[in-house]
C-alpha positions in Angstrom: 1.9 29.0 56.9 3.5 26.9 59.5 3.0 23.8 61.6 4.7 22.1 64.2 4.2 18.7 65.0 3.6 17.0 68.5 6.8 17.5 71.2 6.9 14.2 72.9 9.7 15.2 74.7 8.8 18.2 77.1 5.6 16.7 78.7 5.7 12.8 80.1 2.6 11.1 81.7 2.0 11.9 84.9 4.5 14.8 85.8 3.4 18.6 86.3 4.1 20.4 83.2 7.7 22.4 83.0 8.3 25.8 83.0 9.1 27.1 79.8 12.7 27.7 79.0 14.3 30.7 77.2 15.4 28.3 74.5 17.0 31.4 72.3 19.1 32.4 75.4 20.4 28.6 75.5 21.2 28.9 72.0 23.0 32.1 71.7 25.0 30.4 74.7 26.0 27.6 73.0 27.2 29.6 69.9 29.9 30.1 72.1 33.0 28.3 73.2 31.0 26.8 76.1 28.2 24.6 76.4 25.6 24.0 78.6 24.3 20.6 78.8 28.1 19.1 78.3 28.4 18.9 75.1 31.5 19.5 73.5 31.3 22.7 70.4 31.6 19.8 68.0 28.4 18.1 68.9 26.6 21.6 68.6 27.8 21.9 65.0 24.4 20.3 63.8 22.6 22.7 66.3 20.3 25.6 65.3 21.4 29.0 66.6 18.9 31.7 68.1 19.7 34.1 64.7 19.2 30.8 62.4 15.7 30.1 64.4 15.2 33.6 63.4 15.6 32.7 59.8 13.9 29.8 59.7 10.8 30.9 60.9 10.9 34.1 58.2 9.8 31.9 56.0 6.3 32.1 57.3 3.6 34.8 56.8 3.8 35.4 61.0 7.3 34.6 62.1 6.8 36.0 65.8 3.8 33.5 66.2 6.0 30.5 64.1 9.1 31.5 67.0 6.9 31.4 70.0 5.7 27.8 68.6 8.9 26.8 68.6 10.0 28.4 71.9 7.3 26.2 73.2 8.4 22.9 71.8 11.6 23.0 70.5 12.1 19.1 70.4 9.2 18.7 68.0 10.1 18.9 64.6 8.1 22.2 61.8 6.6 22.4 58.7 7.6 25.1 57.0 6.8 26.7 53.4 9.2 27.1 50.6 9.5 29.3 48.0 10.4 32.9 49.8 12.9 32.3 52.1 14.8 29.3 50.8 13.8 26.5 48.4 14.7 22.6 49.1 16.0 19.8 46.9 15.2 16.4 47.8 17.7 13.5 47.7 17.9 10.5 48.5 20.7 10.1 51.4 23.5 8.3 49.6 23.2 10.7 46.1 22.9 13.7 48.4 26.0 13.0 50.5 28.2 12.3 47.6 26.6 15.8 46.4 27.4 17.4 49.9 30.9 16.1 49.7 31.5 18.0 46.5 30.1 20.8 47.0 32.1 21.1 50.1 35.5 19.6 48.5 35.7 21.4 45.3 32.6 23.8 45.0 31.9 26.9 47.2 30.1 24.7 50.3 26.6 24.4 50.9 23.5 26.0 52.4 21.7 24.5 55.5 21.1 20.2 55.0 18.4 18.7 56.8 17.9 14.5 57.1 14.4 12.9 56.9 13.2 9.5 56.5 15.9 8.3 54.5 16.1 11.6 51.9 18.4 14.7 52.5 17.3 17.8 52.1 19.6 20.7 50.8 18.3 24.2 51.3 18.9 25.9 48.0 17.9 29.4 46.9 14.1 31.1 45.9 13.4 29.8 42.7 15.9 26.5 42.4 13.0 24.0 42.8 11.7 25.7 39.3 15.0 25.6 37.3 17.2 23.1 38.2 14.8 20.3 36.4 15.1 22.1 33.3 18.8 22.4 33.5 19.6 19.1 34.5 17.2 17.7 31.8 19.1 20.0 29.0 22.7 19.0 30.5 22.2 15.4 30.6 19.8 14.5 27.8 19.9 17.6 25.5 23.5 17.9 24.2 24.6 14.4 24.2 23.8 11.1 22.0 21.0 9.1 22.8 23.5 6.6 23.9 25.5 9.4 26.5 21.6 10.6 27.7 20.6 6.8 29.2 23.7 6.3 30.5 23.4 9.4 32.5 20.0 9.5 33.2 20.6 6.1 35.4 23.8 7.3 37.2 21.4 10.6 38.7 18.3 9.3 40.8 14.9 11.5 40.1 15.3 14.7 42.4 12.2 15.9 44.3 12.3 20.0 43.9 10.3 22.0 46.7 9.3 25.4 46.0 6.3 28.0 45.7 3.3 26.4 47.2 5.2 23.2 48.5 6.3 22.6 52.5 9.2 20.8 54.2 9.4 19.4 57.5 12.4 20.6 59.5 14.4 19.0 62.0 13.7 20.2 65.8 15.9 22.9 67.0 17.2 21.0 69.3 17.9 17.3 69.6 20.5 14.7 69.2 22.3 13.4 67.1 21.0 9.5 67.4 17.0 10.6 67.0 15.4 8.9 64.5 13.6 11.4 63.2 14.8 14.5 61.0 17.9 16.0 62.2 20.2 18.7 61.1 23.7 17.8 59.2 24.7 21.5 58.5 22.5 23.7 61.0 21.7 27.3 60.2 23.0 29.6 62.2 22.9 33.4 61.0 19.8 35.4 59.8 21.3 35.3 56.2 22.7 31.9 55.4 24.4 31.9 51.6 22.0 29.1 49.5 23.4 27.5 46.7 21.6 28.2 43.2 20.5 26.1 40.3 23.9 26.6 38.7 25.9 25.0 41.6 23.6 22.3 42.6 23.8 21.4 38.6 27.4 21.8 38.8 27.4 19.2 41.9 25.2 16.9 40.7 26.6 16.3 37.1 30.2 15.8 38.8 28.3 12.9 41.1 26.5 11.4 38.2 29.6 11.4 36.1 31.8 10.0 38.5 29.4 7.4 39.4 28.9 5.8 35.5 30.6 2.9 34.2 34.1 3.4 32.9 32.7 1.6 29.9 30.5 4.8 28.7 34.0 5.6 27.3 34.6 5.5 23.2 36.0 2.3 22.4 38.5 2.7 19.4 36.7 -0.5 18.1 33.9 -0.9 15.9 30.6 -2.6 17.3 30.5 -5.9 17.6 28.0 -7.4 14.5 25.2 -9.5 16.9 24.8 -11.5 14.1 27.9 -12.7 13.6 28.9 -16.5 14.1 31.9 -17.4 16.5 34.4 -19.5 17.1 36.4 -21.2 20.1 39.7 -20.7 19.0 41.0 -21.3 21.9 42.9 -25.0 21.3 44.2 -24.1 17.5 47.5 -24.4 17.4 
């Protein structure tokens, strides 16, 4: 299964059609310390590379047929399926950055990420999209107190899993950075990216929760305050 959405950007009305361009070859070249369109190395770090194309379109049943698509219009974003290749964890954008920014930090980095209206996609391993609900939903409201599991369960913003029998749309592999549309944040760019599992996107997204909830979740070394209890200004006693 694969789909590729409409490439406004090869054809405009009223010019001849373009001859088609060895997209891979410009890619493998600007894996390298050159460019070709100007661009400094830096501004290809969100870019895909020919072997990550590759890997991308392995996902699908007829990858040859999903990279001559593409070949054909590489501005125009994909649909692609999950579930053998890669899974996908859906974010929204702040919650997923704060996630990225761990994972990078303190954890062991991150798979492909992927931007699209206003979510952030983070390319995790076969089989995440099935077990990282369950093992968020045991870490955050199984072991605590009732009290601990609400205080938690607002601090971490529903996640949207994608896996066997669900499909993603991918960022264009090529395009800049200022489109609107969905654009890459870390590219892939080998035929074997490492994904992160369940266990580290848990890991990452506990730490983010945690750090985001109140500082008064703490335990207060007073008792309760009674609601029913009268009280006074004594404020101007002297």
């Amino acid at each position: 299964m694969s789909a590729w959405l409409n490439d406004e950007t090869t054809l405009h009305p009223g010019a001849a059609p373009r001859h088609r361009v060895d997209i891979f070859a410009l890619l493998r070249d600007g894996a390298g310390n050159g460019t070709t369109d100007g661009r400094t190395t830096d501004d290809r770090a969100a870019q895909v590379t020919a072997a990550g194309a590759a890997w991308l379109a392995g996902a699908t049943s007829h990858p040859r047929s999903t990279l001559s698509q593409w070949e054909a219009r590489p501005g125009s974003p994909g649909v692609l399926p999950c579930g053998s290749a890669f899974d996908v964890v859906n974010v929204p954008a702040l919650f997923g950055r704060r996630v990225l920014e761990q994972l990078w930090a303190e954890g062991p980095g991150s798979g492909p990420v992927a931007t699209h209206r206003g979510r952030m996609l983070l390319f995790a391993s076969p089989g995440t999209a099935q077990r990282l609900p369950s093992l968020l939903a045991w870490e955050e409201w199984g072991t605590g107190s009732a009290d601990h599991a609400r205080t938690h369960h607002g601090s971490l913003p529903p996640l949207l899993c994608h896996g066997t029998g669900d499909a993603v749309t991918v960022p264009p592999l090529v395009g800049g950075s200022g489109d609107t549309g969905p654009h890459w944040l870390v590219a892939p760019d080998t035929r074997d990216p490492w994904l992160p599992g369940p266990d580290v996107l848990l890991w990452a997204c506990v730490r983010v929760g945690r750090s985001a909830a109140p500082s008064t979740t703490g335990y207060s070394i007073f008792p309760p305050a009674d609601p029913g209890a009268n009280v006074y200004d004594v404020s101007r006693r002297r």
